[in-house]
C-alpha positions in Angstrom: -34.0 21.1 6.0 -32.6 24.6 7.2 -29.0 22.8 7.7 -29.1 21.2 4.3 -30.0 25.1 2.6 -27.1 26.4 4.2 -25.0 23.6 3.3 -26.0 24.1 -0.6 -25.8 27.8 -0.5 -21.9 27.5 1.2 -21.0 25.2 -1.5 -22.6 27.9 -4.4 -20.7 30.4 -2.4 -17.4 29.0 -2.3 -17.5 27.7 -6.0 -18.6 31.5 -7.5 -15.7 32.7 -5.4 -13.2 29.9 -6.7 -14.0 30.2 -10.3 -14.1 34.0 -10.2 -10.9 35.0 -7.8 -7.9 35.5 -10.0 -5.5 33.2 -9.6 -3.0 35.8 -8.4 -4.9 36.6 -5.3 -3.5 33.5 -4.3 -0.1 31.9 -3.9 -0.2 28.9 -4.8 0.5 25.2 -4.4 -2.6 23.8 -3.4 -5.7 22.0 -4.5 -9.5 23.0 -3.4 -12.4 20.7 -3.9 -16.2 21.5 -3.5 -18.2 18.4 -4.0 -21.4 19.6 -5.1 -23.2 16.7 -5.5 -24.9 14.7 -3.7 -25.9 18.0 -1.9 -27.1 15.7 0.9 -29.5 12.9 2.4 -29.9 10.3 4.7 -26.1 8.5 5.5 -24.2 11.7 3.9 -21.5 12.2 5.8 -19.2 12.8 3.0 -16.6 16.0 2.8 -18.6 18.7 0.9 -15.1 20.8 1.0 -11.3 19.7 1.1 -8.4 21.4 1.1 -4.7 19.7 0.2 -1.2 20.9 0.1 0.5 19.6 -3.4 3.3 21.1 -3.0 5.8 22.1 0.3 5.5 25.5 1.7 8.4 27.1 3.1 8.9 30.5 5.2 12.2 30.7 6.8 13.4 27.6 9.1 9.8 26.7 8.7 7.9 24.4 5.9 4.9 22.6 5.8 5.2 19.3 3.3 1.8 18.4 3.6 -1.7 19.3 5.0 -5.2 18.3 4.2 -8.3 20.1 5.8 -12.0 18.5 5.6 -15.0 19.8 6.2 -18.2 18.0 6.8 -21.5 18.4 8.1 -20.2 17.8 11.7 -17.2 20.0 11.3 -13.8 20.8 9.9 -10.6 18.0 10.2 -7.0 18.3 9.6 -5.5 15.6 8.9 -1.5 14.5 7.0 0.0 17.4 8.5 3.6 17.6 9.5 5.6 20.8 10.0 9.3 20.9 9.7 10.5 23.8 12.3 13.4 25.7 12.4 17.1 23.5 13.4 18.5 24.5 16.5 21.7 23.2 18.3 21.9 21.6 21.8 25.8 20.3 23.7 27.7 20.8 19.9 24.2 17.9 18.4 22.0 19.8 15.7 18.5 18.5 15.9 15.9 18.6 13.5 12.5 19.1 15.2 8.9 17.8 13.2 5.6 18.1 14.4 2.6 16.4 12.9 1.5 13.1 11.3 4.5 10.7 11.1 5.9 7.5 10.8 8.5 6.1 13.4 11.7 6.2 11.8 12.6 2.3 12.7 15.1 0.8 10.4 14.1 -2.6 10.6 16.9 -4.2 8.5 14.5 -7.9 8.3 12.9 -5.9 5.8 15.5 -6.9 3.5 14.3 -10.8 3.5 11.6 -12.5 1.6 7.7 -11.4 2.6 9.2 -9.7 5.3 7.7 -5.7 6.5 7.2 -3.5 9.0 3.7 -1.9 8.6 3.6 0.7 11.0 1.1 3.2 11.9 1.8 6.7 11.7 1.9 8.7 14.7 0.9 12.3 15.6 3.2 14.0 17.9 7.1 15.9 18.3 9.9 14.0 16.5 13.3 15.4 17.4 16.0 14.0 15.4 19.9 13.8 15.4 22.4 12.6 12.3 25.8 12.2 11.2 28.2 9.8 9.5 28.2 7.1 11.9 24.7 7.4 13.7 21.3 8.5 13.7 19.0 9.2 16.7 15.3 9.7 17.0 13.2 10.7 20.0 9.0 10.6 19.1 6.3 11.5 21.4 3.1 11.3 20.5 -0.5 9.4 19.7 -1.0 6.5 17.5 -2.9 7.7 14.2 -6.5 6.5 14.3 -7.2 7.1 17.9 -9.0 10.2 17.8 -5.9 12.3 18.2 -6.9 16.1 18.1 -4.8 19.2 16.5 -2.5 19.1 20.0 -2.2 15.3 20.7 -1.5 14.0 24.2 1.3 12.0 24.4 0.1 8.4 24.8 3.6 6.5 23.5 7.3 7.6 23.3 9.8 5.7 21.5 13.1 6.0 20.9 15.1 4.4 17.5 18.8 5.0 16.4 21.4 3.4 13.7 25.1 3.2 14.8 27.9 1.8 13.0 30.3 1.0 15.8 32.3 -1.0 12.6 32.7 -0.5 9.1 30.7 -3.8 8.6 28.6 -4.2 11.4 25.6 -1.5 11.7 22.7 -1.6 14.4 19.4 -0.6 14.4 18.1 0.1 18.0 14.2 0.3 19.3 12.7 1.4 22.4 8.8 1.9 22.9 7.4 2.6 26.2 3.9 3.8 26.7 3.0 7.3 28.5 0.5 5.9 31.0 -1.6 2.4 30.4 -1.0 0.9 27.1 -4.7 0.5 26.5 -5.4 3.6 26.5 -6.5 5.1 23.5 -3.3 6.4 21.6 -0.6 4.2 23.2 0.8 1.1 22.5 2.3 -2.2 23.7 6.3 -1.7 25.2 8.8 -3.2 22.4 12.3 -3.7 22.8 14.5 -4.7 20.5 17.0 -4.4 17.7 18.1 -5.1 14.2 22.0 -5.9 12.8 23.7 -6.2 10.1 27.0 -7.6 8.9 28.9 -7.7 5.9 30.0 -11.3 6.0 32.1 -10.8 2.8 31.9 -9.0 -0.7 28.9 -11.2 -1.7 27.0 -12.1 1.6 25.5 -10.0 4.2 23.8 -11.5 7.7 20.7 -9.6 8.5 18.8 -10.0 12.1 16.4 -8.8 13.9 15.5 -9.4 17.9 13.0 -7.7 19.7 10.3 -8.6 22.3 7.0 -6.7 23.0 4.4 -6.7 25.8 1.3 -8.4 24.7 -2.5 -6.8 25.7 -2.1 -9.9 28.3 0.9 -8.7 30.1 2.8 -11.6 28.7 6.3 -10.6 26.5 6.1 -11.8 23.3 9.8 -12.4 21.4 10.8 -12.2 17.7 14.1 -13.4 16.3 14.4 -13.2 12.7 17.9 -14.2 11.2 19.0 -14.2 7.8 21.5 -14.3 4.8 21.4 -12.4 1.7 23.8 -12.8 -0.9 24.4 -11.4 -4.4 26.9 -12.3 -7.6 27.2 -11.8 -10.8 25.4 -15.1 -12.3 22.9 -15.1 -9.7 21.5 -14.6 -5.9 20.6 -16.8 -2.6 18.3 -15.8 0.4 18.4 -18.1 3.4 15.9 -16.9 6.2 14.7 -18.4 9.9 11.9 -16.3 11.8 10.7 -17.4 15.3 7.2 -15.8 16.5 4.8 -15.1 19.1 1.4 -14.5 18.9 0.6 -11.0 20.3 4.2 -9.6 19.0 3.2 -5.9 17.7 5.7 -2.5 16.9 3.5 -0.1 16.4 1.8 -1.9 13.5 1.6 -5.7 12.4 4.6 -7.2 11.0 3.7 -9.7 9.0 5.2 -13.6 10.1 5.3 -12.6 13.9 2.8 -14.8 14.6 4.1 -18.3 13.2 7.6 -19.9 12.3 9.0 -19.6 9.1 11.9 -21.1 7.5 12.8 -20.3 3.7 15.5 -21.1 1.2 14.9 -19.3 -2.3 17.4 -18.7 -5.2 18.5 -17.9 -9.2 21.2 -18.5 -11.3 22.0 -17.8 -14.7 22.7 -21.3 -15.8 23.7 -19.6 -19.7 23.0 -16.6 -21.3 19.4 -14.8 -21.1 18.2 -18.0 -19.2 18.0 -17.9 -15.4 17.0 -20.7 -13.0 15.1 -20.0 -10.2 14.0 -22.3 -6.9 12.0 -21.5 -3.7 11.4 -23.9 -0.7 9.6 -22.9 2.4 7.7 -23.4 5.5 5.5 -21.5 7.7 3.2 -22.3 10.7 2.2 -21.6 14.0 4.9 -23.2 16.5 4.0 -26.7 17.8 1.4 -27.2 15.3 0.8 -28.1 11.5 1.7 -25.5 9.1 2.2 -25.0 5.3 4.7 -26.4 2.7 6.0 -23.9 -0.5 8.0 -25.5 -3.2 8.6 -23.6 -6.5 11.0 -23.8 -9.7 10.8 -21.7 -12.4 12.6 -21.0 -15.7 12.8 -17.2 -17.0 14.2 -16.9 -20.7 14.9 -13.8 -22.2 16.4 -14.6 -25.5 13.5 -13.7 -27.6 13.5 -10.0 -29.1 9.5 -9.5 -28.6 9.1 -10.6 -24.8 10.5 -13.0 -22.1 8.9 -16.5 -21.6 8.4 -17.7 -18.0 8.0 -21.5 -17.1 7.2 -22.5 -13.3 5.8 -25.0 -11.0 4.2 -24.3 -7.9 3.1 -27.0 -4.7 1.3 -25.9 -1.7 0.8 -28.2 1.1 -1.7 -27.5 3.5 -2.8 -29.7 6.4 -6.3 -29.8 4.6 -5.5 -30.0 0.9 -2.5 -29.8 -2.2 -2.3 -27.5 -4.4 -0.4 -27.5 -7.6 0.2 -25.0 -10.8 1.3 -25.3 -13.9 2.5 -21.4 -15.0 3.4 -20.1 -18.7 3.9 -16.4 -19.0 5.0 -14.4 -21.6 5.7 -10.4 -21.3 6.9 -7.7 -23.7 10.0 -6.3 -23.9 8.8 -3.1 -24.2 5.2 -2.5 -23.8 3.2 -3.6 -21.1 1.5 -6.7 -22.3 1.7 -10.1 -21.2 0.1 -13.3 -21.2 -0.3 -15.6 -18.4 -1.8 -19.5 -18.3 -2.0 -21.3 -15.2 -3.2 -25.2 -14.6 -4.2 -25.7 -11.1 -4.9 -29.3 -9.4 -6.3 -28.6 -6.0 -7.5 -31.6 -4.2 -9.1 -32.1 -1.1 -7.3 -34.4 2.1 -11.2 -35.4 2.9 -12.4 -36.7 -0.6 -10.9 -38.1 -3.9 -10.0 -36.5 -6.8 -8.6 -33.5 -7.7 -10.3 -30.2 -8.9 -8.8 -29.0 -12.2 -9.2 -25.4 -13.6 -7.3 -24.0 -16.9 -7.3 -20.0 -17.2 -5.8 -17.9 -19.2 -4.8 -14.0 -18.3 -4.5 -11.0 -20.7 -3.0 -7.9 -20.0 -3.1 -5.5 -22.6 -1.2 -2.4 -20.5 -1.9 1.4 -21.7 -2.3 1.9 -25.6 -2.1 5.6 -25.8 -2.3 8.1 -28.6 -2.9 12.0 -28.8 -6.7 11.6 -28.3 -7.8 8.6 -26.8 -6.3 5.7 -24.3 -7.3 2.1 -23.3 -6.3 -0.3 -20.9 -7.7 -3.9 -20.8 -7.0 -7.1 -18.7 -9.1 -9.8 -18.6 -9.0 -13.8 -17.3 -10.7 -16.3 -19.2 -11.5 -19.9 -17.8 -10.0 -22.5 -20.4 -11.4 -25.8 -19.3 -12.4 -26.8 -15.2 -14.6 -29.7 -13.4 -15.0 -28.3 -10.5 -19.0 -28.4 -9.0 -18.7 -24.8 -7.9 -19.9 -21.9 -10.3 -16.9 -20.4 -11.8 -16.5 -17.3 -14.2 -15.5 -17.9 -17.7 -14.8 -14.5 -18.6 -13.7 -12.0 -16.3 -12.5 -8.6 -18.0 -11.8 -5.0 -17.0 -11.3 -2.5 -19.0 -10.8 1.6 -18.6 -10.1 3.9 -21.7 -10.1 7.7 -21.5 -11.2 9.8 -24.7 -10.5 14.0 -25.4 -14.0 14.5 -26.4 -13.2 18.5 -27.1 -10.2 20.6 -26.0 -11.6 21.6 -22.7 -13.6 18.2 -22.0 -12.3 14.5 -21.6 -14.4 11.5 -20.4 -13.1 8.0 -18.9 -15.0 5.3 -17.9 -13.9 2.0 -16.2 -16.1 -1.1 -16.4 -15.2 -4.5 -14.7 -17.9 -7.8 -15.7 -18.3 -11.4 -15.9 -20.0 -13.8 -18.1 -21.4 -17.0 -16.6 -23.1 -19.8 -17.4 -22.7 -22.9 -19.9 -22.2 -20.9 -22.6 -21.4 -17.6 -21.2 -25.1 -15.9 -21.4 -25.4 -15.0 -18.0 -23.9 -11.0 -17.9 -22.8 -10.0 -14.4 -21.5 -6.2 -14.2 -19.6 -6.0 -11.3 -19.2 -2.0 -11.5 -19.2 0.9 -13.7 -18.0 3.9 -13.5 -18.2 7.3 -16.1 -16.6 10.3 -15.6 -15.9 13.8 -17.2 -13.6 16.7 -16.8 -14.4 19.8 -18.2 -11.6 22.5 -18.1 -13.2 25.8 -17.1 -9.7 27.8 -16.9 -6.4 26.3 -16.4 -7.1 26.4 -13.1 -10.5 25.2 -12.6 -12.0 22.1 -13.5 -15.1 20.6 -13.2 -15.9 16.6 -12.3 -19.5 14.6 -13.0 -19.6 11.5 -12.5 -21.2 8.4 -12.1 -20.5 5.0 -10.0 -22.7 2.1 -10.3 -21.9 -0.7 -7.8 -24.1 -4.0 -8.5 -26.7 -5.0 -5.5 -26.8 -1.5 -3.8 -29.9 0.3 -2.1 -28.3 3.4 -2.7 -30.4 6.3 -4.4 -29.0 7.6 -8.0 -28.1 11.0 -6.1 -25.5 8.6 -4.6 -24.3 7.1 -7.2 -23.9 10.8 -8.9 -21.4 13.0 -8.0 -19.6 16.1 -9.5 -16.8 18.4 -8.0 -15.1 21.5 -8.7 -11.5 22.0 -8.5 -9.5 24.8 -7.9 -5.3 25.3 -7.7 -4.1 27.7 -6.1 -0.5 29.5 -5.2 0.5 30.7 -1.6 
């Protein structure tokens, strides 16, 4: 009880002191928030104070892009930090040094292919970089993110990633990654070696690859070879891609399709004026076993002054059922409305027949004026025989409204409607909330979040914040 007064007096403290501070007392480009409610409770464990950088702060060779500092009942955290520090020279290469949270600089040229993306996790360490015309080297020490990495992180994984262009149409992409001790320790990661190309085939086509192994958690190495073509005209474009994978293969993050074997063939041409043709065909499954089947055509025209009109037809194989849609789409010009019905015939390799279900989608986009804004979407269900309960009205909707010239409320409200004949109401969540404008400054959040099926007491669901900008 005695921890949960202090907390509440800190909190009255800090906002009197925000509100009444000038703001030239402090340089500023940086946000303060005191959440004031809940004030506390069993399973609070919520920041009651945060501090972010908006905006970079630089003092001689030194800046700081980014920072944000929480506190909470078991302490203060800093976390998205990085610090740029001063350039310095070594054997005739300038460096640029960076310390803090980070991602890898891999160029991972495979990113350039259908579905294909390198999700890497940041990492908290020393990045020391090197750049000219022709290449581009990077040396990172450091932790993974997520692993409990403290202000000072002990290096658990160095890698090492570059881009040379030895010819004017062939450019590589280099990787190594080598844990600093085991790689299970917490803050290191699996070795990976590897690297990516490409080549400018000709005006039109450019051959993009990427080969790289890694060391699984079971000492085994896994490979990756992705290959591909990309190529782009005037009437059109064509995207031919292969991808062998291994289960286990990791760099420094999932990349998705590493897993299974993919083959892909997609394209679109402008068979006349304003009307463009598209096709997809592709295939993708674990190796050695059965996997799943893609085929698409679509028809885009764009000859119509209020929107374009989409046609398309989409079949799925999988080893346990089919899946085919029927698409019409139609989307403004201009504003962001559109309207979307799909037909889909699912059936079932174990039973006869075929589940049908017709839905229609409506986006309505942002309708703005000076005092008041609303956007809607919302999927309706047409027609459908399948057994299982489906929702025939699905909407969401949020809208904000300038109540006086210092306060504006918005509200966001997503719902279903079951049932026969749609009587059955299901609110899925709501949520209210208000900004009052003390100074321009300082402003003032309440709010409220209900969430459907939760234990949660209303000084949960409540919450209301002050915030603060300030200059440094």
């Amino acid at each position: 009880m005695a921890t949960r007064r202090r907390d509440a007096g800190l909190k009255a403290l800090l906002a009197c002191l925000l509100v009444l501070a000038p703001a030239e007392a402090r340089a500023g480009d940086g946000r303060v928030t005191v959440n004031l409610v809940p004030f506390g409770g069993p399973g609070q464990d919520g920041p009651f104070l945060s501090f972010d950088i908006t905006e970079p702060l630089a003092r001689g060779g030194f800046s700081l892009p980014g920072a944000t500092l929480t506190a909470t009942t078991g302490g203060a955290q800093l976390t998205n930090y990085s610090v740029a520090l001063p350039l310095f020279k070594l054997a005739g290469a300038s460096f640029s040094p960076r310390y803090g949270d980070q991602r890898l600089d891999i160029d991972f040229p495979a990113r350039a292919l259908s579905g294909m993306r390198l999700d890497a996790r940041q990492i908290r360490g020393l990045a020391l970089s090197t750049k000219s015309d022709a290449h581009a080297v990077t040396l990172m020490v450091g932790q993974l993110r997520g692993s409990g990495a403290g202000l000072a992180a002990v290096p658990r994984v160095m890698a090492v990633t570059g881009r040379f262009g030895p010819w004017r149409k062939l450019k590589l992409a280099p990787r190594l990654v080598l844990p600093i001790g085991s790689q299970q320790t917490s803050g290191g990661a699996s070795p990976n070696l590897g690297t990516g190309l490409v080549a400018d085939l000709t005006s039109h086509v450019q051959m993009v690859a990427d080969v790289g192994t890694a060391r699984s958690a079971s000492q085994r190495w896994t490979p990756l070879t992705v290959v591909g073509a990309v190529g782009q005209w005037s009437r059109g474009a064509a995207e031919a891609s292969l991808t062998r994978g291994t289960a286990g293969y990791t760099l420094l993050g999932s990349v998705p399709f590493a897993e299974r074997d993919r083959a892909l063939l997609r394209g679109r041409t402008q068979i006349v004026r304003d009307v463009t043709l598209s096709a997809l065909v592709s295939s993708t499954g674990p190796r050695g076993g059965a996997g799943t089947k893609t085929g698409e055509v679509g028809l885009e025209i764009n000859r119509f002054a209020v929107g374009v009109l989409a046609l398309a037809h989409q079949l799925t194989l999988d080893p346990s059922r089919t899946t085919e849609q029927f698409i019409v789409s139609w989307k403004h010009s201009r504003a962001s409305r559109a309207l979307r019905m799909v037909e889909e015939h699912v059936r079932d390799h174990s039973r006869r027949g075929a589940d049908v279900q017709r839905r229609l989608y409506v986006e309505m986009g942002a309708i703005a004026k000076p005092r008041w804004s609303v956007d809607w979407d919302s999927s309706m269900l047409l027609s459908s025989n399948q057994r299982r309960r489906a929702s025939l009205v699905g909407s969401r909707v949020r809208s904000r409204v300038k109540v006086l010239e210092r306060v504006s409320m918005t509200g966001e409200l997503q719902h279903g409607l079951f049932g026969p004949k749609a009587d059955v109401f299901d609110l899925r969540s709501l949520k209210l909330a208000s900004d009052v404008k003390l100074s321009p400054r300082t402003t003032v959040q309440v709010g409220y979040t209900h969430t459907p099926n939760s234990a949660l007491p209303l000084y949960r669901s409540l919450h209301a914040r002050l915030i603060r900008t300030l200059s440094f």
